[in-house]
FITOR-353793 format. One line per field, with one value per residue (C-alpha): x, y, z; residue in three letters; residue number from 0. Coordinates in nm, 2 decimals. Example, Ala and Ser with C-alpha at 12.3 -4.5 7.8 and 13.67 -1.06 7.14 Angstrom:
% FITOR-353793
u: (1.23|1.37)
v: (-0.45|-0.11)
w: (0.78|0.71)
rest: (ALA|SER)
nr: (0|1)
END
This chain:
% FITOR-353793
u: (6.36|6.48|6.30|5.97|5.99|6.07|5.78|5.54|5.61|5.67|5.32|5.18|5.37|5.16|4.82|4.87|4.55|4.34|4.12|3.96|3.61|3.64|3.95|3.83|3.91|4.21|4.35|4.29|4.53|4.77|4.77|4.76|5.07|5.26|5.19|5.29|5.62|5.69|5.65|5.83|6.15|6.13|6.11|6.42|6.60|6.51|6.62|6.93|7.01|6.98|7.29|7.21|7.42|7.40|7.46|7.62|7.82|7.73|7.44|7.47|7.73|7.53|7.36|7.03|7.12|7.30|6.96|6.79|7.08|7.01|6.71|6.75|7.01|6.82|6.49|6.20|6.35|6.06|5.71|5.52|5.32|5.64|5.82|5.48|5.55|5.90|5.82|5.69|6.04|6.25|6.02|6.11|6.46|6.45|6.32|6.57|6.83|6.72|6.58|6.93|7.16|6.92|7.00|7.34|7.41|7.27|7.56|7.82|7.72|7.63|7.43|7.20|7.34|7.01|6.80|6.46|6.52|6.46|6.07|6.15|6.38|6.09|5.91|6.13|6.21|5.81|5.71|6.00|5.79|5.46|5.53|5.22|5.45|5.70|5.40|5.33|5.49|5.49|5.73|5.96|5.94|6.10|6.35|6.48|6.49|6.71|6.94|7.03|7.15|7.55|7.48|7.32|7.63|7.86|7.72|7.68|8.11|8.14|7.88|8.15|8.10|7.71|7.52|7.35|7.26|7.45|7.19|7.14|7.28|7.11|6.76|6.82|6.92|6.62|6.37|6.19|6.17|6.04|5.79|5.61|5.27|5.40|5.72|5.84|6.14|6.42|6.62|6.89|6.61|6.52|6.90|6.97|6.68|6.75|6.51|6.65|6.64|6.49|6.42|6.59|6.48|6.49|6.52|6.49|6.65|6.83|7.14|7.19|7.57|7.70|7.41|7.24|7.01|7.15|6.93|7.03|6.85|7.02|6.95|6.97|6.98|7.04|7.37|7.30|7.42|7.06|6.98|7.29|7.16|6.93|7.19|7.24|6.89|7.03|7.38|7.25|7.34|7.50|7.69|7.89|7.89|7.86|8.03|7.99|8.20|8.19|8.53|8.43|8.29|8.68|8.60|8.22|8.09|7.80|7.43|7.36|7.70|7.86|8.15|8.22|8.42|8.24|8.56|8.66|8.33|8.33|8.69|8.58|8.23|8.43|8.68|8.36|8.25|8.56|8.64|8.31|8.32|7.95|8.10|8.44|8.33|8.21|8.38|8.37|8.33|8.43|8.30|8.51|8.18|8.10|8.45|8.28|8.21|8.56|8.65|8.41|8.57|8.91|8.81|8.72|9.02|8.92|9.16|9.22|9.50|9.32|9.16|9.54|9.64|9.40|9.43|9.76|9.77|9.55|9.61|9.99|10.14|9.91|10.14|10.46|10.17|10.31|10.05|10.20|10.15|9.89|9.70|9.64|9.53|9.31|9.15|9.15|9.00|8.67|8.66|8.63|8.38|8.17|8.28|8.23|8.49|8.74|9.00|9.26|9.54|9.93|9.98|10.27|9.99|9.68|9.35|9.34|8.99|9.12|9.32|9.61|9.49|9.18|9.37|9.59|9.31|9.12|9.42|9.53|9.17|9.18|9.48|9.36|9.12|9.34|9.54|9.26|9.21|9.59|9.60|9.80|9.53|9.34|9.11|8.85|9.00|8.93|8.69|8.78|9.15|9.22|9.53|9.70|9.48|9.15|9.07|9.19|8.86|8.67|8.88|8.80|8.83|8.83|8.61|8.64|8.21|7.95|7.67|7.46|7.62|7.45|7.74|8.01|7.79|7.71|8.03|8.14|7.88|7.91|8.30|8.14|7.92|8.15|8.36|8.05|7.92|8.30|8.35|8.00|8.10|8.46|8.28|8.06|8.37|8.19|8.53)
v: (-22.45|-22.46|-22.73|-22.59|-22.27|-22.51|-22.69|-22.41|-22.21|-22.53|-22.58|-22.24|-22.29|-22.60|-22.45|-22.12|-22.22|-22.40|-22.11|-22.11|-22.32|-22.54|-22.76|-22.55|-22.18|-22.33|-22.45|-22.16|-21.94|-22.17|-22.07|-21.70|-21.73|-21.98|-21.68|-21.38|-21.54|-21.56|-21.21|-21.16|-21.43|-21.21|-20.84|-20.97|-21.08|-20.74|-20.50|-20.74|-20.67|-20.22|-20.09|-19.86|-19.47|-19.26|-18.87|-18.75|-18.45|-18.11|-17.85|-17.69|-17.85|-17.96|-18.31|-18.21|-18.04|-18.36|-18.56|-18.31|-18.37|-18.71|-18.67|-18.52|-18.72|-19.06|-19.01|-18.78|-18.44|-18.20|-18.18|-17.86|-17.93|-17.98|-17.68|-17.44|-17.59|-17.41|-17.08|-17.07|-17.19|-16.95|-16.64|-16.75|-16.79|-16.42|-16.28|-16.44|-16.33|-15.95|-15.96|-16.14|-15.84|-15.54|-15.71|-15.74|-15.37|-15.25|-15.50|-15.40|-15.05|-14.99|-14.78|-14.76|-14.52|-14.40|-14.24|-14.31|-14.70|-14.62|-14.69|-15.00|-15.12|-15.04|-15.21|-15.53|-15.56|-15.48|-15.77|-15.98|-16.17|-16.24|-16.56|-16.52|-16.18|-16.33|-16.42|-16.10|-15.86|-15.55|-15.75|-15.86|-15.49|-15.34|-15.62|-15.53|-15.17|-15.26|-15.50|-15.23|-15.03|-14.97|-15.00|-15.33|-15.44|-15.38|-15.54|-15.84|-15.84|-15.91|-16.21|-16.45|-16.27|-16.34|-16.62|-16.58|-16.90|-16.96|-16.84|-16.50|-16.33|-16.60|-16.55|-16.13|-16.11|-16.22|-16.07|-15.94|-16.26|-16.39|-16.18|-16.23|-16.42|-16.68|-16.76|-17.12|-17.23|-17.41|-17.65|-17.45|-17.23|-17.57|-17.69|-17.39|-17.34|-17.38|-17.58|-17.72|-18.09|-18.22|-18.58|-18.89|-18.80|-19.12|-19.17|-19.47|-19.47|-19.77|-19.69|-19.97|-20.05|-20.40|-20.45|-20.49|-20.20|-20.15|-20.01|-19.77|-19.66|-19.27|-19.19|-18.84|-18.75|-18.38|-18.24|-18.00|-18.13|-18.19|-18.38|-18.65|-18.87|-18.97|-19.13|-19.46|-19.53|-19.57|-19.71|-20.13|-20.27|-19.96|-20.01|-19.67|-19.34|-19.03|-18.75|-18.38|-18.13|-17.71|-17.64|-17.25|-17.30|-17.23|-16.84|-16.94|-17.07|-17.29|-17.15|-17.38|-17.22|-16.95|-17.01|-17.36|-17.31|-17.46|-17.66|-17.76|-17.90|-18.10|-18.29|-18.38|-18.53|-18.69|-18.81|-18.98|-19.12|-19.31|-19.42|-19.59|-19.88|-19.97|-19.84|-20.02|-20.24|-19.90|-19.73|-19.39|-19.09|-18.78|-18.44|-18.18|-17.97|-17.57|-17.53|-17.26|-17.04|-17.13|-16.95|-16.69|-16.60|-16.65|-16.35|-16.14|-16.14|-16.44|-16.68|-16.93|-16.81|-16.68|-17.03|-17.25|-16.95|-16.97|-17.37|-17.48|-17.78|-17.89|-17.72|-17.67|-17.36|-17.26|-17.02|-17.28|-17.53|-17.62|-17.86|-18.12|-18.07|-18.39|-18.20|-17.92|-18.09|-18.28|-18.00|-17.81|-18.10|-18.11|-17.71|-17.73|-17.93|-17.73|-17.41|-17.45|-17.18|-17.32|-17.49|-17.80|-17.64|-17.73|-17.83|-17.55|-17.31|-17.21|-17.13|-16.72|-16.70|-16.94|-16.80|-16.99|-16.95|-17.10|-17.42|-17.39|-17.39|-17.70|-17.90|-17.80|-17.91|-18.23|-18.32|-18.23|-18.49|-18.75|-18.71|-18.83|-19.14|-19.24|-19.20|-18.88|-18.62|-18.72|-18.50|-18.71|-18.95|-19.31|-19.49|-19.82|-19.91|-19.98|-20.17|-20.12|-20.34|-20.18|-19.97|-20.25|-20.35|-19.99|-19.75|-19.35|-19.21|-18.82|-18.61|-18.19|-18.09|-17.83|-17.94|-17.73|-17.76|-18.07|-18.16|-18.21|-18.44|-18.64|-18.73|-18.75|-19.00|-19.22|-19.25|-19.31|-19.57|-19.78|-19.78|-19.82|-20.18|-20.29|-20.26|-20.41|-20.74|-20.74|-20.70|-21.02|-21.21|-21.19|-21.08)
w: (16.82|16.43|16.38|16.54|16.33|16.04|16.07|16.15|15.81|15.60|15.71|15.69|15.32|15.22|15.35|15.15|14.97|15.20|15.29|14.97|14.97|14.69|14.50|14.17|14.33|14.48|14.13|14.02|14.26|14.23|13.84|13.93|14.19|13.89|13.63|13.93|13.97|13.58|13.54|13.87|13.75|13.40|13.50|13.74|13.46|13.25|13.56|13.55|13.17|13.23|13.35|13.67|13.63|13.93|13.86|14.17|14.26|14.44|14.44|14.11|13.89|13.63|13.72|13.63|13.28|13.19|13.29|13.01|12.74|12.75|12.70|12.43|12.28|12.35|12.40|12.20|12.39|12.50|12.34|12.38|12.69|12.83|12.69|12.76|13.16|13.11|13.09|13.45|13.55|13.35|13.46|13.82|13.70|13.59|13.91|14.13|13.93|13.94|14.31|14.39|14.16|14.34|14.71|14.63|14.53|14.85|15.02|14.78|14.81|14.43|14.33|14.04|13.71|13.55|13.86|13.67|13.76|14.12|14.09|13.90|14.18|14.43|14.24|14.21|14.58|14.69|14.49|14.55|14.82|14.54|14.47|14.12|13.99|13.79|13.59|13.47|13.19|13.40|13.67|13.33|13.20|13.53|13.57|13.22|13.24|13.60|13.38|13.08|13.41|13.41|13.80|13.76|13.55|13.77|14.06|13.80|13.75|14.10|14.12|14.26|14.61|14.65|14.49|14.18|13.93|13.60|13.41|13.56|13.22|12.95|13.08|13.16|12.79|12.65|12.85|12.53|12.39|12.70|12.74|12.40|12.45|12.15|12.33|12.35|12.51|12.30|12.39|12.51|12.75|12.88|12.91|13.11|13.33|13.66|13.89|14.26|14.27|14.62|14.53|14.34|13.89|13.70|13.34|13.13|12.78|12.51|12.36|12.04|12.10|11.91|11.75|12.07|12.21|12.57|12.87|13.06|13.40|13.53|13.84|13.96|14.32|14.45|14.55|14.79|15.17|15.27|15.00|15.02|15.27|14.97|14.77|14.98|14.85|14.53|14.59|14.54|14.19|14.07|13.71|13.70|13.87|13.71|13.89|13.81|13.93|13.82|13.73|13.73|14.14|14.31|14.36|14.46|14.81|14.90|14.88|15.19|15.37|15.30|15.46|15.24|14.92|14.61|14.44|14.82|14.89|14.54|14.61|14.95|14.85|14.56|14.84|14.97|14.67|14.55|14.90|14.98|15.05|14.89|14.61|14.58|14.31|14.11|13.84|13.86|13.52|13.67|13.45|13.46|13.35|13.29|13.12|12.95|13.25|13.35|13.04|13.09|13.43|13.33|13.07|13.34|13.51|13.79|13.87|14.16|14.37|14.63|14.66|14.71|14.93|15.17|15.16|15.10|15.20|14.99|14.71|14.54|14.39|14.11|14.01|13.95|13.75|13.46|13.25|13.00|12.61|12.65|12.92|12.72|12.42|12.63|12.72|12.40|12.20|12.47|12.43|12.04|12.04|12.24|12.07|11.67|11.54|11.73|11.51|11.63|11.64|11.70|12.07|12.09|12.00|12.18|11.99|12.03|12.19|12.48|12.72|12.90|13.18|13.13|13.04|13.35|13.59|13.43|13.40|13.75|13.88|13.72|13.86|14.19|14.15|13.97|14.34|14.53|14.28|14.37|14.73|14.74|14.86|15.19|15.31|15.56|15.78|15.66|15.87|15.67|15.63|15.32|15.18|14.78|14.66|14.80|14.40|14.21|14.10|13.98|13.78|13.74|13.40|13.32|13.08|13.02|12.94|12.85|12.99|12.80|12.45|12.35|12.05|12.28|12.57|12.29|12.18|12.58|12.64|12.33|12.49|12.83|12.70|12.54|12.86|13.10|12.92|12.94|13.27|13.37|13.15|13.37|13.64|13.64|13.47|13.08|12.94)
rest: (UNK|UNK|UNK|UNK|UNK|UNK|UNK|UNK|UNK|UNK|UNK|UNK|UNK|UNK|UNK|UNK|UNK|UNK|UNK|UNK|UNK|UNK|UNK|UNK|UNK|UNK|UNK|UNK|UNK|UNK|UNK|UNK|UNK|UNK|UNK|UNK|UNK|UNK|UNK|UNK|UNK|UNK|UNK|UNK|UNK|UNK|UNK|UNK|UNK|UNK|UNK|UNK|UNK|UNK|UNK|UNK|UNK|UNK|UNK|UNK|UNK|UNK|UNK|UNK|UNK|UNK|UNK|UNK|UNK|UNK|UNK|UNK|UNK|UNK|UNK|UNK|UNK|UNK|UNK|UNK|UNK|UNK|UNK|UNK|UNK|UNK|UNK|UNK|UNK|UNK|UNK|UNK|UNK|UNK|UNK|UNK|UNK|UNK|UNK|UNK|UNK|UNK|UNK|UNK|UNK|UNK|UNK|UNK|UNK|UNK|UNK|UNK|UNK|UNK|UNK|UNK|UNK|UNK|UNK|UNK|UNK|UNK|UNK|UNK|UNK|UNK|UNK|UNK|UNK|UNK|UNK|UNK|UNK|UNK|UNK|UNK|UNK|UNK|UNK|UNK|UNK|UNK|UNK|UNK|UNK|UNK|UNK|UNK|UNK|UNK|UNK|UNK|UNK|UNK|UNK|UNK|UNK|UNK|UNK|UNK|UNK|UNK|UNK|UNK|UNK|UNK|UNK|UNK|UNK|UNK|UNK|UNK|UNK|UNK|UNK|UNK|UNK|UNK|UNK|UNK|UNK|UNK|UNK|UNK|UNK|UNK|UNK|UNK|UNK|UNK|UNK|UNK|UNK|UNK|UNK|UNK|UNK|UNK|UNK|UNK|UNK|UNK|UNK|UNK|UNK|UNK|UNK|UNK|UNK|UNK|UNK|UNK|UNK|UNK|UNK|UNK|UNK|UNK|UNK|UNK|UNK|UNK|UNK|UNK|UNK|UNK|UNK|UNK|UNK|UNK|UNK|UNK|UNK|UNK|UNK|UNK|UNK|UNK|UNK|UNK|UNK|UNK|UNK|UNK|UNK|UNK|UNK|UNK|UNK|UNK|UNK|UNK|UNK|UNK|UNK|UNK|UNK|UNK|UNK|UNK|UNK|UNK|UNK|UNK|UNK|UNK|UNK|UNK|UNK|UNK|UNK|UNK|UNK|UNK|UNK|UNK|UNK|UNK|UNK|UNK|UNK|UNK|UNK|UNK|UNK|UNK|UNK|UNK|UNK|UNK|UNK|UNK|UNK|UNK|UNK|UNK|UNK|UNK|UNK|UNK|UNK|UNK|UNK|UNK|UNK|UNK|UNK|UNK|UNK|UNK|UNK|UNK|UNK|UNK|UNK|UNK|UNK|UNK|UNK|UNK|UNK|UNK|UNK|UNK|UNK|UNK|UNK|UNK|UNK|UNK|UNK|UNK|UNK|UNK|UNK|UNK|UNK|UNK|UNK|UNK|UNK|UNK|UNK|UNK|UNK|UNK|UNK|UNK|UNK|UNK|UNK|UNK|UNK|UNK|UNK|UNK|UNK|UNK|UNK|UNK|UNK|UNK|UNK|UNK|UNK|UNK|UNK|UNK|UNK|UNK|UNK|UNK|UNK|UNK|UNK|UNK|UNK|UNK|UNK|UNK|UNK|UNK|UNK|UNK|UNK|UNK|UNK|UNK|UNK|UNK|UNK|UNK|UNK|UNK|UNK|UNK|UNK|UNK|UNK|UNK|UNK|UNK|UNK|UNK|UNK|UNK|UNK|UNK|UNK|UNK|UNK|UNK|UNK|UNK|UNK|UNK|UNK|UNK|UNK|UNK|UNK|UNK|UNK|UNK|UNK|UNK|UNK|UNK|UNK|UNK|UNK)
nr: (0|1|2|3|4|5|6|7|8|9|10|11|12|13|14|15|16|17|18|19|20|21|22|23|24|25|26|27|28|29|30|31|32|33|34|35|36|37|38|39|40|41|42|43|44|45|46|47|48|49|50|51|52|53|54|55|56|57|58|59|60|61|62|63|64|65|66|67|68|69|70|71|72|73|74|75|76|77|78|79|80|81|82|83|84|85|86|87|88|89|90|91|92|93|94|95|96|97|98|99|100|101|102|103|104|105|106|107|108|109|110|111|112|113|114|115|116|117|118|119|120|121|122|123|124|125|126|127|128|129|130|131|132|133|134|135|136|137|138|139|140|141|142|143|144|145|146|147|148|149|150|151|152|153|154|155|156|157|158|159|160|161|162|163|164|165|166|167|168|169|170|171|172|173|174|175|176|177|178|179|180|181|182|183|184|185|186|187|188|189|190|191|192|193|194|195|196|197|198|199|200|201|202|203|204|205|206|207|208|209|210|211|212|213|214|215|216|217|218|219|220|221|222|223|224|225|226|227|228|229|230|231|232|233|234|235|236|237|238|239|240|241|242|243|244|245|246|247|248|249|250|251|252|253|254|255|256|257|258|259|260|261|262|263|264|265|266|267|268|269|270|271|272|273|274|275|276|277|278|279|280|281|282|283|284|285|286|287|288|289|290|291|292|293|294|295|296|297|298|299|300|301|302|303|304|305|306|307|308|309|310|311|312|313|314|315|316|317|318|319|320|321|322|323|324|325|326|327|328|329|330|331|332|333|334|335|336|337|338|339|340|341|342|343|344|345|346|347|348|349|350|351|352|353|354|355|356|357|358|359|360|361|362|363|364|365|366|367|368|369|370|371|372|373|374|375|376|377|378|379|380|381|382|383|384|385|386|387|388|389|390|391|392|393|394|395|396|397|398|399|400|401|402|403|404|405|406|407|408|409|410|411|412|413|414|415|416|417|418|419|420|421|422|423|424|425|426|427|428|429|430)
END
C-alpha cells in the first residue's frame, strides 16, 4: 500500500507542470516555483533570527500598557492620527468611570453632598445607555460637576468593593482639559487609557544589542478567562514569556466573576503557565507591575489581611512577614526609578513617602510567586507528573514595574533583554 501511495504522489510530483501547453510556459513556472521557495527558505530563516515574547497574565494587569511603552521606547511612539483616535477612548473611559461611581453609591447607599447635582446625576444615568454621548461636552460637564461632589469622593475611597478601571481618577481630573476642542492626548493619556483586549496585538520592533540589531516579535493576547483559550495559538517557537501580574489586585475581584479574587486568580494562571508542559523549555519574566497603586492603597489604609485570612492555606501570616534587607532594596531601587524625588537611601532606612507597608506587601507577593517557581505552592492538581528535573531547562526571573512610567520599563526591559537573547542562545546550544 506504501508503495502505491508512493508512487501515485511521486508521480503527481513529476507532472506538476504538465498541464501547461507548451515546454516554454512550463520553464517558465518552474522559474517562478524556484524563486517562491527562495523567498519562502529566506523569510524562514528571518522569522528564525526574531525572538518571539508572549505578554501573558490576567484581565487588567497591565499587558496592554506595556505593549504601548514599547512602543514608545522602540518604535516612533504615536503620531497624531493616532493620538486624535484616543480621545474617543478616553471620553468612553470617563463615562464608565462616572456611570460606574453613580451606580455604586446607590449600592453603597451614598448619597450625593451638593443637592444641585441631582439633575446632573439624572442626567449621567439617562444617557448612560447612548453609546454617541460621551462624545459631547454637555455629558463631560455633568460628569465633572458629579466628580467635585464630596458624595462622589467617598464612594470613590471604597472602589475596591465594586469594579472601577485604574484610571477612573487620571481621566476625572482632567476633564477640563479634555474637553477643550484643541486637546491631544500625551503619552501618558495614551499609556493609561484603558481599551479591553479581545484578540492576539502584535508588534514588531529591533533592539541593537552587541552590535547586532535584534528582532523582537511581542505578542499580546487578552487576560480575561474568555480570552485564554487564545493563547495556545501563540505558544509554538516561543523565546520568553512575559508575565504581568497587579500587585495592588489582592483587595479586588474579577470583572468576569465577582466571586474570584484578583491576586488569587493571577497565581493560579501563573501556576499554569510555568507548569505547562508546551512551555517547559520557556523561561519566564514575571512583573510585579502597578507598584504604584499598591502604594496608593497602602496610603489609604488597604492592606491584605483580609485576603490570607480568608485563604490560609495558601497564603502565610502576613502579619509575622518579615522581608530581608535585599528584598526591600529590591524593591525600593524599582520604586525610585519610577518616582524621581525618591532618593537611594540606607537599607536600614525607608524613603519617607514609602510606607512599610507598601514594601511588606510587594515583597510578600513576590515571594508568593517565587513558591510556586520551587515547587512549594500547588494550587491545581498536576495532570503531568513531573520529576526534580522537569524546570531545569527554563528559569523565572523577578522584576518590581510601573507600567505607565515609561523611565523605569525602560531600564526593566534593557535588563530583560540582555537576559532574553542569553537564554535563547543556551537554548539551541550557541553558548
Amino acid at each position: 500500500m506504501r508503495d502505491r501511495l508512493t508512487l501515485c504522489f511521486s508521480a503527481a510530483c513529476e507532472d506538476q507542470f504538465s498541464c501547461y501547453q507548451s515546454p516554454e510556459d512550463a520553464k517558465k513556472a518552474k522559474l517562478r516555483n524556484r524563486q517562491i521557495s527562495k523567498v519562502l527558505k529566506q523569510h524562514q530563516k528571518e522569522e528564525l533570527k526574531k525572538l518571539k515574547i508572549l505578554l501573558l497574565g490576567t484581565g487588567e494587569s497591565g499587558k496592554s500598557t506595556l505593549t504601548k511603552q514599547m512602543r514608545i521606547i522602540h518604535i516612533n511612539g504615536f503620531d497624531m492620527r493616532e493620538r486624535l483616535e484616543k480621545v474617543s477612548d478616553i471620553r468612553k473611559n470617563i463615562k464608565e468611570s462616572i456611570v460606574v461611581l453613580l451606580l455604586a453609591m446607590n449600592q453603597l447607599d451614598l448619597n450625593l453632598e451638593n443637592q444641585e447635582n441631582k439633575l446632573s446625576r439624572e442626567f449621567i444615568l439617562q444617557e448612560a445607555g447612548n453609546t454617541e454621548i460621551h462624545r459631547t461636552n454637555e455629558f463631560l460637564e455633568h460628569a465633572e460637576k458629579l466628580w467635585a461632589d464630596a458624595g462622589v469622593q467617598i464612594c470613590y475611597t471604597r472602589s475596591h468593593e465594586f469594579q472601577l478601571i485604574d484610571c477612573a481618577k487620571y481621566f476625572l481630573d482632567k476633564i477640563p482639559e479634555i474637553k477643550s476642542p484643541a486637546y491631544v492626548p500625551s503619552d501618558q493619556d495614551i499609556l493609561r487609557c484603558r481599551c479591553v483586549t479581545t484578540s492576539i496585538q502584535h508588534i514588531e520592533f529591533g533592539v541593537p544589542d552587541g552590535g547586532h540589531q535584534v528582532k523582537f516579535n511581542v505578542y499580546d493576547v487578552g487576560g480575561q478567562q474568555g480570552e485564554r483559550k487564545k493563547w495556545i495559538q501563540v505558544f509554538d517557537s516561543v523565546t520568553a514569556i512575559l508575565f504581568v501580574v497587579d500587585c495592588s489586585s489582592f483587595d479586588q475581584t474579577l470583572r468576569e466573576d465577582p466571586e474570584k479574587n484578583r491576586l488569587l486568580e493571577a497565581l493560579e494562571n501563573f501556576d499554569q503557565v510555568w507548569n505547562n508542559r508546551f512551555l517547559r523549555y520557556v523561561s519566564v519574566l514575571l512583573f510585579i507591575n502597578k507598584i504604584d497603586v499598591l502604594a496608593e492603597k497602602i496610603a489609604r489604609g488597604r492592606d491584605i489581611l483580609e485576603l490570607t485570612e480568608k485563604y490560609p492555606d495558601v497564603f502565610p501570616d502576613f502579619e509575622t512577614f518579615t522581608p530581608t534587607d535585599a528584598e526591600k532594596e529590591h524593591f525600593l531601587d524599582a520604586f525610585a526609578t519610577a518616582t524621581p524625588d525618591i532618593r537611594r537611601k540606607t537599607r536600614q532606612t525607608l524613603p519617607i513617602s514609602v510606607h512599610p507597608d507598601t514594601v511588606k506587601t510587594a515583597v510578600y507577593i513576590k515571594r508568593l510567586f517565587k513558591k510556586i517557581v520551587k515547587g512549594e505552592l500547588l494550587l491545581k492538581e498536576r495532570i503531568t507528573k513531573q520529576d526534580k528535573h522537569w524546570h531545569d531547562e527554563h528559569s523565572c526571573e523577578f522584576f518590581y514595574t510601573c507600567a505607565i512610567d515609561t523611565n523605569n520599563i525602560q531600564r526593566v526591559l534593557n535588563g530583560c533583554r540582555t537576559l532574553i537573547v542569553q537564554n535563547h542562545l543556551r537554548r539551541y546550544g550557541i553558548i
